[in-house]
C-alpha positions in Angstrom: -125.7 31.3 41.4 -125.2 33.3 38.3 -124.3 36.5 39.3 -121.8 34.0 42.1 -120.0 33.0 39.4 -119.8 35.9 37.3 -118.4 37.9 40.1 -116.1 34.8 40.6 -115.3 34.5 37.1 -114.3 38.4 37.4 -112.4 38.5 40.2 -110.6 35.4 38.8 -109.3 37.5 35.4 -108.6 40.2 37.5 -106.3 38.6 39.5 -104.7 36.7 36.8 -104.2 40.1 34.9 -102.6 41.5 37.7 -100.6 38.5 38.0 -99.4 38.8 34.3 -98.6 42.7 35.0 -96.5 42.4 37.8 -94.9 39.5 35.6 -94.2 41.7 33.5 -92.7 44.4 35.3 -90.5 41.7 36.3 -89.4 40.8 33.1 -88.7 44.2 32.0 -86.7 45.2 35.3 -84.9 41.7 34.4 -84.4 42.9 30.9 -83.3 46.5 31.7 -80.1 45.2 34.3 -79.1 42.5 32.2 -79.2 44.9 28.7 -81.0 42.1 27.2 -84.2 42.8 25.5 -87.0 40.1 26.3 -89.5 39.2 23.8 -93.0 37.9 25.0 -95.6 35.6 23.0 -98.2 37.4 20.7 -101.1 36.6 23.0 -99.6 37.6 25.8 -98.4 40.4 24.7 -102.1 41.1 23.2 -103.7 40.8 26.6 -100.7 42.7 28.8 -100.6 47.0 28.4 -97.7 47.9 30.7 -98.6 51.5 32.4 -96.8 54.5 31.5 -94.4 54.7 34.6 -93.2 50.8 33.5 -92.4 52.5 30.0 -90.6 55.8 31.6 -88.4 53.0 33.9 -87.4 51.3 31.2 -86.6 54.2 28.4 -84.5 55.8 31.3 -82.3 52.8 31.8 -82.1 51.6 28.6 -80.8 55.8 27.9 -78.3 54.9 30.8 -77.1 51.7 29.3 -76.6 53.1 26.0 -76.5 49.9 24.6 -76.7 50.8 21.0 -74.1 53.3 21.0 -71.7 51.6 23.2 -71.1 48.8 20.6 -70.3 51.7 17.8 -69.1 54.4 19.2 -65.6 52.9 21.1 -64.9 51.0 18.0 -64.6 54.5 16.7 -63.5 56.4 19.5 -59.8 56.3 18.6 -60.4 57.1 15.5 -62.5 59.8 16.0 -60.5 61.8 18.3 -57.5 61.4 16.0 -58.9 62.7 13.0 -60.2 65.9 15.1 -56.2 66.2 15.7 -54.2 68.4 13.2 -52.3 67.8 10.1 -49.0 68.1 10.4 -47.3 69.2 7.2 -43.8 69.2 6.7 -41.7 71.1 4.1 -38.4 69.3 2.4 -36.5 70.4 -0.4 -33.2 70.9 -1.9 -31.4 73.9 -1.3 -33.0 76.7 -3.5 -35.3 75.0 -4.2 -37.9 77.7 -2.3 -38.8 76.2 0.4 -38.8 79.3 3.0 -40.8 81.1 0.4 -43.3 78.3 0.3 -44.0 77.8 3.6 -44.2 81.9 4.0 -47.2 81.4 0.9 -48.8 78.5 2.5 -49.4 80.6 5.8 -50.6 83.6 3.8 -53.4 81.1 2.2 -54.1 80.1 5.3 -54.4 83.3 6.8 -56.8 84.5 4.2 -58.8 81.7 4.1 -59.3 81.4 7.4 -57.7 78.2 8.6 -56.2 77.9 11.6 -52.8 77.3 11.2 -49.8 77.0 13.4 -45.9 77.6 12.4 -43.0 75.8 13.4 -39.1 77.1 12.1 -36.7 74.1 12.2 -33.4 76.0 10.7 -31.2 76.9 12.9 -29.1 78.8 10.5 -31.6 80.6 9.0 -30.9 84.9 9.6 -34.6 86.3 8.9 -38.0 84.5 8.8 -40.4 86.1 6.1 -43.3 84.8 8.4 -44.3 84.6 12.5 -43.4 81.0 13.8 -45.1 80.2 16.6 -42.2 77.7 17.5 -38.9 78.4 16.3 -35.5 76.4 17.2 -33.4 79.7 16.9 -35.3 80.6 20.4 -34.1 77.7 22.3 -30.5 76.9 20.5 -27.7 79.4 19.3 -26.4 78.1 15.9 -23.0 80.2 16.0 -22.6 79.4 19.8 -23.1 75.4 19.0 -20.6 76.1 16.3 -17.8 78.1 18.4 -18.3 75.6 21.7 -18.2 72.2 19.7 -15.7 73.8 17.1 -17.7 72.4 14.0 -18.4 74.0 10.5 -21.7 75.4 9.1 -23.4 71.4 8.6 -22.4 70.4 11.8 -23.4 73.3 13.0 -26.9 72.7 11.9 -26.8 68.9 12.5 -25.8 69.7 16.2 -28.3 72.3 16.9 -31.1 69.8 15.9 -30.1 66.9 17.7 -29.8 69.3 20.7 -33.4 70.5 20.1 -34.9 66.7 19.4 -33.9 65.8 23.4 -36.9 68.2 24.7 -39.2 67.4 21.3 -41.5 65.6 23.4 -42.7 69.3 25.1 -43.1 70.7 21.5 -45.8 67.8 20.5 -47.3 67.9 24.0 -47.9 72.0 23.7 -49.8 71.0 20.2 -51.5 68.7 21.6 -53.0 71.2 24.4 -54.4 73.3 21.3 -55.4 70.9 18.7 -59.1 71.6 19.0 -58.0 74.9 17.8 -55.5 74.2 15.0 -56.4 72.7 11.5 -52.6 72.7 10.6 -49.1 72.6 12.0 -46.8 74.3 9.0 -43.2 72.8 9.6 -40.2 74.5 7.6 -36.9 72.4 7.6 -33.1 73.3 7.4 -32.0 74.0 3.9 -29.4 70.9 4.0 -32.1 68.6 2.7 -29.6 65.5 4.4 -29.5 66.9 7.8 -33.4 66.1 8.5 -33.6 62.9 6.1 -31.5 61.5 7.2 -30.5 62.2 10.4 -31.2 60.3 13.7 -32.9 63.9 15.1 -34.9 63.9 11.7 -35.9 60.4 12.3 -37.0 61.4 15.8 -39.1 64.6 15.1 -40.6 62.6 12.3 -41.9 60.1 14.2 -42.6 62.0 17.1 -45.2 63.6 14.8 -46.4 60.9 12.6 -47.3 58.6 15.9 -49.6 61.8 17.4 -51.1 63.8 14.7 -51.8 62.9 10.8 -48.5 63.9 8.7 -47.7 64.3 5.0 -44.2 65.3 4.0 -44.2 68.0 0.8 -41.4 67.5 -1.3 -40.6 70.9 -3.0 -38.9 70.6 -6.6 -37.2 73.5 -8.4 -39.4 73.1 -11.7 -37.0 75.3 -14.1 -33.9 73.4 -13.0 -36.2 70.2 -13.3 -36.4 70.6 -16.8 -33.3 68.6 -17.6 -34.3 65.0 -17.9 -31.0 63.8 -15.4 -31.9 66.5 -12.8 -35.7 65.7 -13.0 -34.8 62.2 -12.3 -32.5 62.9 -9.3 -35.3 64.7 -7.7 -37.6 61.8 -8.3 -35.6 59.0 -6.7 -34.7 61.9 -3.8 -38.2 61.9 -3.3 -38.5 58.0 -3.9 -35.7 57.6 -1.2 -38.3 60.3 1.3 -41.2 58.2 0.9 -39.7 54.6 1.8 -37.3 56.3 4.6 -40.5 58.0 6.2 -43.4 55.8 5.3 -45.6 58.4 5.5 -47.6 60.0 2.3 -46.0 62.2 0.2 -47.1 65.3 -2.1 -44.5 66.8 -4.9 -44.8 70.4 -5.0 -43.5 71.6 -8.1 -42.7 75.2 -7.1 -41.8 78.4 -9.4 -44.7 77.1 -12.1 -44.7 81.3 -12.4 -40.9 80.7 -14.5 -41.6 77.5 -16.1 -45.0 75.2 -16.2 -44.9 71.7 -14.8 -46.9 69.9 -17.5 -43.6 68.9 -19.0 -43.5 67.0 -15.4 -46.1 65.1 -15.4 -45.9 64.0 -18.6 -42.7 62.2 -18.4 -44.3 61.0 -15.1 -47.1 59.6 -17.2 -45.5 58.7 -20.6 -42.2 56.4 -20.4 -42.0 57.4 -24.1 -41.8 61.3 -23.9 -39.4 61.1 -21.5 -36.9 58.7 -23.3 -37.4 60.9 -26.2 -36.4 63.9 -24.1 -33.2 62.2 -22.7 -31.9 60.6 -26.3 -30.5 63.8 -26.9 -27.9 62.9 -24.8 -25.7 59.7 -25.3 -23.4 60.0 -21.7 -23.8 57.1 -19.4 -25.7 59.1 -17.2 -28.2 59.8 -19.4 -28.5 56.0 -20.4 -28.7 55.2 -16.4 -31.8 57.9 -16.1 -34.0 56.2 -19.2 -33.4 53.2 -17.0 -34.4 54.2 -13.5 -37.3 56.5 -15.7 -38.8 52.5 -16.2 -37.8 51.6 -12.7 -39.9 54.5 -11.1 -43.1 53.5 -13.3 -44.7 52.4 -10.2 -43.9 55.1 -7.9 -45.0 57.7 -10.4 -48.6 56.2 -9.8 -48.7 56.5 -6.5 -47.8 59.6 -6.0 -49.9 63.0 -5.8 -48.3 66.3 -7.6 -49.6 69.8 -8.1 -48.0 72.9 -9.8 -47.4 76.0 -7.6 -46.2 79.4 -7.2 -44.8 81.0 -4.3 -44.6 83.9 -5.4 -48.0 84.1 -7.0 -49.8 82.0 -4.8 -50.9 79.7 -7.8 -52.0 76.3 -7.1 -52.8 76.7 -2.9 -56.2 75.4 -3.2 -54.4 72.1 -5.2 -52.3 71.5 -2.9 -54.6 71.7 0.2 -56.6 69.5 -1.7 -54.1 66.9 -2.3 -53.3 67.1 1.7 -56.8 66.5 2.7 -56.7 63.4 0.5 -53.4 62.1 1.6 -54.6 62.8 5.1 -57.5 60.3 4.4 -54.9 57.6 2.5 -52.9 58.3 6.2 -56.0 57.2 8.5 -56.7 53.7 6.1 -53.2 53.0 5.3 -50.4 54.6 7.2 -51.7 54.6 10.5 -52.6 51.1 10.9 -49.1 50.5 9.8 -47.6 52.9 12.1 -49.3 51.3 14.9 -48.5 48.0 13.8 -44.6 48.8 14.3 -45.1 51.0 17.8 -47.0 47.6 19.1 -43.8 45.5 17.9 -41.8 47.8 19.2 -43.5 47.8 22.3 -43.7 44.0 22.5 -39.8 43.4 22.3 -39.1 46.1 24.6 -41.5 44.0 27.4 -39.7 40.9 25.8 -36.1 42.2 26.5 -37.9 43.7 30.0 -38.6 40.3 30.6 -35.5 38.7 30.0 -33.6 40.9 32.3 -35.8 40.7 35.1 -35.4 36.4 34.7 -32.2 36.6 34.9 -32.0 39.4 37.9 -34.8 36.5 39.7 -32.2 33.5 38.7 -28.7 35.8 40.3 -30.8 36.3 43.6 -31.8 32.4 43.6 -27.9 31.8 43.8 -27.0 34.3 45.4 -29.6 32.8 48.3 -30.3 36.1 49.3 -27.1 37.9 49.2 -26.4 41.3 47.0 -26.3 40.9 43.6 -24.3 42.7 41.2 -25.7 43.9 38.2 -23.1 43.0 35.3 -22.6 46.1 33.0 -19.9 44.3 31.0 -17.2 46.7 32.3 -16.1 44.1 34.9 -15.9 41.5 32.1 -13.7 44.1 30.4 -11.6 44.5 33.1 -11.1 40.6 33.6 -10.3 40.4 30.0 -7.5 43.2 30.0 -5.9 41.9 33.3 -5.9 38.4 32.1 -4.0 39.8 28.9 -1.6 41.8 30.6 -0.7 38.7 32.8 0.2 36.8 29.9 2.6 39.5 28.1 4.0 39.8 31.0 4.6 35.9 31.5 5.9 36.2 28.1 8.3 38.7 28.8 9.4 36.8 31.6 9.9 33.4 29.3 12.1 35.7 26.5 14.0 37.2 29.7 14.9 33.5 31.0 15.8 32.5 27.5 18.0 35.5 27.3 19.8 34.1 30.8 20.1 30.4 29.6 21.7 32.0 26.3 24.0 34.1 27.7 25.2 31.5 30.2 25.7 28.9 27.5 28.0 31.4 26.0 30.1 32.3 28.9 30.8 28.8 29.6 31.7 28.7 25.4 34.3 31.8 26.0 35.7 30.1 29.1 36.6 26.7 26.7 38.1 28.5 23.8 39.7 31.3 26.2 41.5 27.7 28.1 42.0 26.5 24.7 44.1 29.7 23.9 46.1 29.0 27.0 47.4 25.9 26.3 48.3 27.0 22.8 50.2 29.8 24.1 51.7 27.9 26.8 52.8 25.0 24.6 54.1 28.1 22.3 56.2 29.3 25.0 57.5 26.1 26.0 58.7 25.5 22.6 
């Protein structure tokens, strides 16, 4: 009886533990589909070992589920990809400023240090590059053959010739984007007529085109010598003041020629309200008065706002002002792009809103219509209503001063043929006399 119910006692746990293993197989099959993780009691857990192939089944799906990068790495997806993208960089200035020069510096830096750069040429009137662009406007528009065909002067020229290249600017950022795994930067040199790209509906567009695809930071170049005169200093400031709020994008001061004149002088009236009143008191002209003014005005944007000293024709200052990209680049990806995409989805939400409206209003001209064809107004049929409708009333017009003209020149026919019987009687009583 003993040994009975040992035995019975043994098969009895035996089969109970292989209940609780295929229990929980189930439960960790269960587990693995749903991506849920189960958690058993202590004693259970105690008493049940899974085998080895159980564990193997369940590490492999969990690896195919992925669940604990899934939930951190498409938040950060977007972001990822677009900061592997490269920084576009471009290059505005006032004429003489050196802004050709430059851009020929930066791509010898980059050259030399090994960073992968690429070169874009967006004059159209310049006559020699000092550097290779990879993409160069001069190759796809003819600046004297715009001028001759459209009879327009060197500005318009220029102005032309960019709009003409901003229709197909959508191929230029798609061939970046096929190599911007191999590009850390995308050098952009500008037309000398600072205007034409700032503000001009192509410069708006090729701005934009960029700043919606890749990081971009706009480098204002100064002329430090000619900066040293407090009004000039302060015209380039609220020059670069206008850049910033007209692009929205970060901006950099490059204070160029440091090799002629130092830019401490700079950023010290940037810094000290004082030293720069005391520089301007020399001069008592309104314009001078107006500049102490706007220097108190500009306090804020002076804080805001990243400069560096270069040279270049030296090549002083390059490892500055790559610095002060890579952190504007960074104030780009937590400030400016959010923005940016803030106004493309506003954008893109009234465009579907005015989509919207005109397809309600096609749906409510077929429900009259009861199946007939619809016109589509354009507003030229309106225009032609309007004109006819005002041409039929000059001309009933004309007609009303034309019957006036008849009743008026009846009434005085009938006058002459009184007075001219009035005469006849006189002259007939004069005769009888």
């Amino acid at each position: 009886m003993t040994t009975n119910r040992s035995a019975t006692t043994t098969t009895t746990r035996d089969i109970a533990k292989m209940d609780i293993d295929s229990e929980f197989k189930n439960i960790n099959i269960k587990a693995a589909e749903d991506g849920t993780s189960t958690q058993m009691d202590t004693e259970d857990s105690s008493k049940v070992k899974p085998n080895d192939k159980d564990k193997e089944e369940l590490t492999e799906s969990m690896d195919k589920l992925h669940v604990e990068e899934s939930s951190s790495g498409l938040a950060s997806s977007s972001s990822i990809n677009f900061k592997k993208k490269p920084v576009i960089i471009l290059v505005v200035g006032m004429a003489g400023s050196g802004k050709t020069t430059f851009l020929h510096r930066l791509v010898c830096h980059t050259q030399a240090s090994n960073i992968r750069g690429y070169v874009m040429n967006l004059d159209p009137a310049i006559m020699t590059l000092p550097y290779g662009a990879n993409i160069d406007i001069r190759d796809t528009v003819r600046y004297k053959e715009v001028m001759k065909q459209f009879n327009l002067g060197p500005n318009g020229g220029i102005l032309t010739s960019l709009n003409l290249f901003a229709t197909k600017f959508d191929e230029v950022v798609s061939l970046i984007e096929k190599r911007a795994d191999q590009l850390d930067y995308v050098l952009v040199d500008t037309p000398g007529q600072i205007e034409i790209f700032t503000w001009s509906a192509s410069g708006a567009i090729i701005t934009e085109a960029f700043a919606s695809t890749f990081p971009t930071i706009v480098t204002y170049v100064v002329d430090t010598p000619r900066s040293a005169s407090p009004t000039t200093f302060m015209s380039n400031m609220l020059y670069a003041c206008s850049i910033l709020y007209k692009t929205r994008l970060p901006l950099v001061l490059a204070f160029n020629k440091i090799d002629v004149a130092q830019h401490e002088f700079a950023l010290e009236w940037m810094q000290d309200f004082e030293a720069f009143q005391a520089a301007s008191n020399s001069d008592n002209s309104y314009s001078a008065s107006l500049t102490q003014s706007l220097s108190l005005a500009l306090e804020e944007f002076y804080n805001n706002l990243r400069s560096v000293g270069v040279s270049a024709v030296s090549g002083a200052g390059m490892d500055d002002f790559f610095k002060a990209i890579d952190a504007s680049t960074e104030e780009y990806m937590e400030t400016y792009k959010a923005e940016l995409d803030k106004r493309r989805a506003e954008k893109l939400r009234l465009e579907e809103e005015q989509r919207k409206e005109s397809m309600d209003k096609l749906r409510r001209d077929m429900e009259k219509s009861r199946g007939d064809t619809v016109v589509l107004s354009t507003g030229l049929k309106d225009k032609e209503a309007k004109v006819r409708t005002m041409m039929d009333e000059e001309e009933e017009e004309e007609e009303d001063l034309i019957n006036e003209d008849d009743d008026d020149y009846d009434r005085s026919s009938e006058d002459d043929d009184v007075i001219g019987e009035d005469e006849d009687e006189q002259v007939g009583e004069f005769s009888f006399k």
